[in-house]
VMD Tcl script that draws the C-alpha trace (Angstrom):
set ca {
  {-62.84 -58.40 -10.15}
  {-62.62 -55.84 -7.27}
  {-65.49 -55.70 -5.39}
  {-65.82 -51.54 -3.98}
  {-67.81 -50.43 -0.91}
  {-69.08 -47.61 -0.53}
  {-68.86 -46.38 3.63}
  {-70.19 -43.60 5.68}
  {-67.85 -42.63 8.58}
  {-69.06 -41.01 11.45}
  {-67.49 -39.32 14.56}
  {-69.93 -39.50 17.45}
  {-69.55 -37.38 20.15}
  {-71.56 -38.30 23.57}
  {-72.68 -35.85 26.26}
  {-69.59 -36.71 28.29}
  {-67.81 -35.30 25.26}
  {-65.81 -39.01 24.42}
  {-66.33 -39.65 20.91}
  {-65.87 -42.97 18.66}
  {-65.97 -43.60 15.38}
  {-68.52 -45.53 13.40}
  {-68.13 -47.07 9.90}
  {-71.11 -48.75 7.71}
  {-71.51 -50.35 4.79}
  {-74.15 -48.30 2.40}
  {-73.53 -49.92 -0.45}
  {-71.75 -52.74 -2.45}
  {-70.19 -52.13 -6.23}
  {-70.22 -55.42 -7.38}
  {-69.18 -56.73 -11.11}
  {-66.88 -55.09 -14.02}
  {-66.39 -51.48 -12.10}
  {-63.00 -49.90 -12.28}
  {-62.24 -47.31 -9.53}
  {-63.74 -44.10 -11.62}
  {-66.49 -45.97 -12.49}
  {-67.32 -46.84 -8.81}
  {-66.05 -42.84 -8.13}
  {-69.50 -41.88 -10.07}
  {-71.45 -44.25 -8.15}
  {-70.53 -42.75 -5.30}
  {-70.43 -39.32 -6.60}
  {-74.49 -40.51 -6.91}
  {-74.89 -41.75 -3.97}
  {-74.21 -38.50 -1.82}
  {-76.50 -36.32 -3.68}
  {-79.31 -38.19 -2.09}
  {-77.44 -39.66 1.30}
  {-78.50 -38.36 4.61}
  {-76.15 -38.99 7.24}
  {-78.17 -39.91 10.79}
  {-76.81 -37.57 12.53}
  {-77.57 -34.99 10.10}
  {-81.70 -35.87 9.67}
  {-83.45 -32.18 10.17}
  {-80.52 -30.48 9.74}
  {-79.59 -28.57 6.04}
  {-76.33 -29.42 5.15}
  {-74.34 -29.04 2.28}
  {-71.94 -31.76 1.05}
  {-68.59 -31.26 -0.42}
  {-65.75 -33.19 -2.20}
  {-62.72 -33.87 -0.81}
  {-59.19 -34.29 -2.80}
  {-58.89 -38.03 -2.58}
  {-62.97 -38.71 -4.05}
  {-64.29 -38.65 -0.55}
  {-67.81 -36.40 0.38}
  {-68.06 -34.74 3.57}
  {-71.54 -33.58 5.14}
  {-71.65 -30.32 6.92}
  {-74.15 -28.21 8.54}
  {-74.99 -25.41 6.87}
  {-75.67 -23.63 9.75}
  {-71.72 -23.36 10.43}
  {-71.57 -24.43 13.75}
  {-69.38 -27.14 14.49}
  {-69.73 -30.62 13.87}
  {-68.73 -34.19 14.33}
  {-67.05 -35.23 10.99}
  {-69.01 -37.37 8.58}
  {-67.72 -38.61 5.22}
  {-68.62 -41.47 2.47}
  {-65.77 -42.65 0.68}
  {-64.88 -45.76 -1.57}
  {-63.10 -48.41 -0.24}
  {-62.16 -51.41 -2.32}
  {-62.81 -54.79 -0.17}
  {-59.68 -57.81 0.10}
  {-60.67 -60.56 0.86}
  {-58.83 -62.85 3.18}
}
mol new
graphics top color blue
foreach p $ca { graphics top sphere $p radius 0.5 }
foreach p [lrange $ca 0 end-1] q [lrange $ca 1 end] { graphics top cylinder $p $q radius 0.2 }
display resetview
């Protein structure tokens, strides 16, 4: 049984203007899901996610080609990229 995550990823940009990458687990599919079943889940899940760096900020969220949601301001002014996506976990 595949076991699917569902991941924010984050590009964080500090006032030096280096940026890294953060990835975190928001949620766990477990059980009987097949990919498009975990694709709704997610497709769920970002109607009501909030990315951090987005709290107090409207944003709108789109979907990308591959299933994958980004969050962008609304405001139009540029913005670290921020996406949730499915990822199905191997285990070692």
């Amino acid at each position: 049984m595949p076991v699917w995550l569902i991941v924010e990823e984050e590009t964080l940009t500090a006032d030096d203007a280096a940026s890294r990458r953060q990835i975190k687990v928001v949620r766990r599919l477990n059980g009987n899901r097949t990919r498009d079943e975990a694709l709704v889940e997610l497709g769920k899940l970002a109607k009501s996610h909030r990315p951090d760096s987005l709290k107090g900020t409207s944003y709108i969220v789109g979907r990308d080609g591959d299933g994958s949601f980004w969050f962008l301001p609304r405001s139009g002014k540029a913005h670290a990229p921020c996406t949730l996506r499915l990822m199905e976990e191997i285990r070692g």
